[in-house]
C-alpha positions, 0 to 999 in steps of 0.5 A, a space after each residue: 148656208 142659212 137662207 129660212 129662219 127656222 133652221 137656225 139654231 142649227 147652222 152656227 155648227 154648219 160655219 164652224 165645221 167649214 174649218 174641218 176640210 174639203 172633198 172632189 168632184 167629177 165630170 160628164 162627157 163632153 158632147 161631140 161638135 156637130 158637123 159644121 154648117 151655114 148659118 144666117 141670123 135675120 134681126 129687127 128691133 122694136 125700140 128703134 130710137 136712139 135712146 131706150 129704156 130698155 134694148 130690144 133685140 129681135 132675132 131669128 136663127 136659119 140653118 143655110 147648110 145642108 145637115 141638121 143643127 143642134 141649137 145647144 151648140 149654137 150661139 148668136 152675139 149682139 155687141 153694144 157699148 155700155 153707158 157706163 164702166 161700172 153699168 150691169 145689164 139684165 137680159 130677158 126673153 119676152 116671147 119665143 116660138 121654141 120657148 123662152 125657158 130654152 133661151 139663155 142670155 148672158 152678158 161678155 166684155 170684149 177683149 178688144 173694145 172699140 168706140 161702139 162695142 165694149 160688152 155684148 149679150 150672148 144668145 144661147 139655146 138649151 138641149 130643149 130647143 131640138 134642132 133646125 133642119 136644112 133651110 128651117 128657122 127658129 122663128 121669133 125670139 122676142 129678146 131684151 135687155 136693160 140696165 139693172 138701175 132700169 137708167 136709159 140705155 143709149 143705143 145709137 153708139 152701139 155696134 149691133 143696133 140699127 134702128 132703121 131695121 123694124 122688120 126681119 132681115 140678114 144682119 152681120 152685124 150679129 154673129 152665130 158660132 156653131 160649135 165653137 167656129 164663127 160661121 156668120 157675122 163680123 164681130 167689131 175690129 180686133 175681136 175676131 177669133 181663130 178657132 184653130 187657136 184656142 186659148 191655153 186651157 191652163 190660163 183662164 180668161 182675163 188672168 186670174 190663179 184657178 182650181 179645177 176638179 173634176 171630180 175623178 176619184 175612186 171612193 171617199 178614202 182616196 188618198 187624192 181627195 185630201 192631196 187636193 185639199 178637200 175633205 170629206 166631213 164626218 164630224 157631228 152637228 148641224 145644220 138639219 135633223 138633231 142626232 143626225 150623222 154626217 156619213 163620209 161612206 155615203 159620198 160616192 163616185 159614180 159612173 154618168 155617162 162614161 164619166 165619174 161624178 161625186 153622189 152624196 147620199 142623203 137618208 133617213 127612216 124617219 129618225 134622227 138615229 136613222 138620218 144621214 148627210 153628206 157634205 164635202 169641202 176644202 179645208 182651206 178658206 182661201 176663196 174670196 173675190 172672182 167666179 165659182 161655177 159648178 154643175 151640180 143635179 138635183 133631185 125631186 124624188 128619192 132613189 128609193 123609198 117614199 118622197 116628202 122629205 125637207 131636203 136641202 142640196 147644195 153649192 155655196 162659200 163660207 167662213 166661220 162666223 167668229 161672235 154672233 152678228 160678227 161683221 166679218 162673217 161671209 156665205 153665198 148659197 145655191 140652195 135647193 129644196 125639191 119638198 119646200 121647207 122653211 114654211 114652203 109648200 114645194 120646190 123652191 131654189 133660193 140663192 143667198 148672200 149673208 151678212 151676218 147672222 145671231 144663231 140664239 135668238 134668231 137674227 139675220 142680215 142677208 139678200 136672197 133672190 127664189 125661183 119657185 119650181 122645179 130644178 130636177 137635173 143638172 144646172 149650171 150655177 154660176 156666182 161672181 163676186 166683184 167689189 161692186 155686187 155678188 151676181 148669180 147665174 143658173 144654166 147661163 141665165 141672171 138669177 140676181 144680183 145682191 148688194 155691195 153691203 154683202 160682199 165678203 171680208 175674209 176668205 171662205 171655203 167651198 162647200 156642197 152638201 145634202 141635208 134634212 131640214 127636219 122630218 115633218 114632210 115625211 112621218 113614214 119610217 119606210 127608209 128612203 135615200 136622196 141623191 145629189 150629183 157633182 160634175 165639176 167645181 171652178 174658181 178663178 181668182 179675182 176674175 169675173 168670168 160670163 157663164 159662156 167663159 166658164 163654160 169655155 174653161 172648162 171645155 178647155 181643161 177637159 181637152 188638154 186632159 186636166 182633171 184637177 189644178 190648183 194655183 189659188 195661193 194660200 190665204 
């Protein structure tokens, strides 16, 4: 983790540390499926011709049944055939009755492509759209979605497009699933699924050897934690506070809803005596290419005590950089900031794909892609490695996409921890305490798998009551 340069004489240590060992992690309840009910999806287009420079899917979800429809358990399909094998597609949400911010987008390949579908976009609904009523709509979602390159995208060969519909009307050539069950549309031939039949939760998506945690664990000194190849760090050095302490009494296993997740505690009184960080990781570097996704909660405010501080909360791989701009060097940060930091002036969440770097004097090779705002809650994070790019999703929806140049040589580790930047944004010596929370981690190997995936691989080990798995070989 290293996306700002002043905080980097402190991080070489951070690389060489994630040699040490790894933690555990945990999980919230999964919510019960709403009752099922009728669904019609109505759809228009405003870029009708048979080649765009973008594709602008307009659609408007109805409840036909007779009870109340949660929009989160909603999600509407649109399937199009890509104009190239190696094409990348970035989704946006141009205007939406209920709010773009609780429309996701998220891109999928068919299992079974056809002659007009090999991909789709996925349509999703955050906790924040509510609900629809009996016989109530969402009214517009003004979406899109274009090729990464911005080349023109052929729309005429594509399963769900229909260039005539220039205002709102019933097309089944959309689907919507709630809960789980198809309840309006035709995916095209050899793609339709049986909700009765869910896959084996054990093999994921596509293939691939996985690990999963859900983080189930009594304490820091529970014996499973280092059985699951994870350690909980106690040795000194950076990144962060200079005389800081890396405290594995402060990772913790809280209750959340029924559920235990992982709390690492971050705290200081305004000393680097007083400081104390967290951090957990694997002990092995065996992860490379494929997906990892972790449901992690941010925090803007302390538990306790006066706010300010430079803090940093974390997901991210990496492996030791072995000499300065070593070549062979690899890490790939979430890394968010609630107080700024790194010559920030407030929230800010950074994610970072990295090269190389010279810790003395200051020199990086890296790509990073920032959203300047609040993150306070739980997210979804998502990164794909392929042999092509490094792509990054938060809560389903693209955050960025770095370059071929960054990908990884070696395998890495994967890590989460909370530290103090420095302790410049708060002077108090008032002792104050951050909290950042862990769900669940996934890795599946080799396999690049959507957020929806993701999101359905987890359901699935969390149904047949898989708390933890690991079949990703030694590297």
């Amino acid at each position: 983790m290293r996306t700002r340069p002043p905080v980097s004489r402190a991080r070489l240590a951070l690389a060489l540390a994630a040699l040490l060992g790894g933690g555990a992690l945990t999980a919230l309840p999964a919510q019960a499926a709403p009752e099922a009910g009728g669904l019609t999806v109505q759809y228009r287009t405003s870029a009708s011709g048979a080649t765009a420079d973008q594709t602008e899917p307009w659609l408007k979800v109805r409840n036909t049944g007779t009870s109340p429809v949660q929009l989160s358990q909603v999600k509407v399909r649109y399937y199009f055939k890509a104009d190239s094998p190696n094409a990348s597609y970035r989704f946006a949400c141009s205007w939406a009755v209920r709010g773009c911010s609780a429309v996701t987008g998220t891109f999928g390949t068919l299992g079974s492509p056809t002659a007009t579908a090999d991909r789709y976009l996925e349509i999703g609904f955050t906790p924040a759209a509510g609900s629809l009523a009996p016989g109530a709509d969402t009214g517009d979602m003004q979406l899109r979605f274009h090729q990464t390159s911005w080349q023109t995208v052929r729309q005429s060969d594509d399963y769900s497009f229909n260039g005539a519909q220039t205002s709102y009307g019933d097309w089944d050539k959309v689907t919507a699933q709630l809960a789980g069950a198809t309840v309006w549309g035709t995916a095209p031939e050899g793609n339709d699924t049986d909700p009765t039949d869910p896959p084996d939760p054990t093999d994921p998506p596509g293939g691939g050897q996985a690990l999963f945690d859900d983080f189930d664990y009594s304490s820091h000194t529970d014996p499973d934690i280092s059985a699951h190849g994870w350690s909980v760090r106690a040795n000194s050095g950076g990144p962060g506070v200079p005389g800081a302490t890396w405290d594995p009494s402060k990772v913790t296993f809280v209750s959340a809803g029924g559920n235990s997740v992982m709390n690492l505690e971050t705290s200081t009184a305004g000393t680097g005596a007083s400081t104390t960080h967290t951090e957990v990781l694997t002990k092995d570097m065996k992860f490379r290419n494929g997906t990892y996704a972790a449901r992690v909660k941010f925090s803007d405010a302390p538990r306790s005590g006066p706010d300010g501080d430079h803090l940093v909360q974390t997901f991210f791989t990496i492996n030791d950089l072995k000499a300065p701009m070593a070549d062979d060097y690899a890490e790939y940060d979430f890394e968010y900031l609630p107080n700024g930091g790194w010559g920030e002036p407030s929230n800010i969440l950074y994610t970072t794909s990295w090269e190389t770097y010279n810790p003395d004097p200051w020199q990086a090779v890296n790509q990073h892609s920032e959203q300047r705002r609040s993150y306070a809650g739980w997210h979804d994070l998502v990164v794909t490695i392929d042999d092509s790019a490094i792509t990054y999703y938060v809560d389903g929806q693209h955050f960025g996409t770095h370059d071929a140049r960054y990908l990884p040589e070696r395998p890495m580790s994967i890590n989460f921890n909370q530290w103090l930047i420095d302790l410049n944004g708060q002077t108090s010596t008032t002792p104050r305490a951050y909290d950042q929370q862990v769900d669940y981690v996934l890795h599946v190997k080799d396999k690049v798998l959507s957020p929806a995936q993701v999101a359905a691989k987890v359901a699935g080990y969390r149904t047949a009551g898989t708390g933890f798995v690991d079949e990703v070989p030694a590297s």
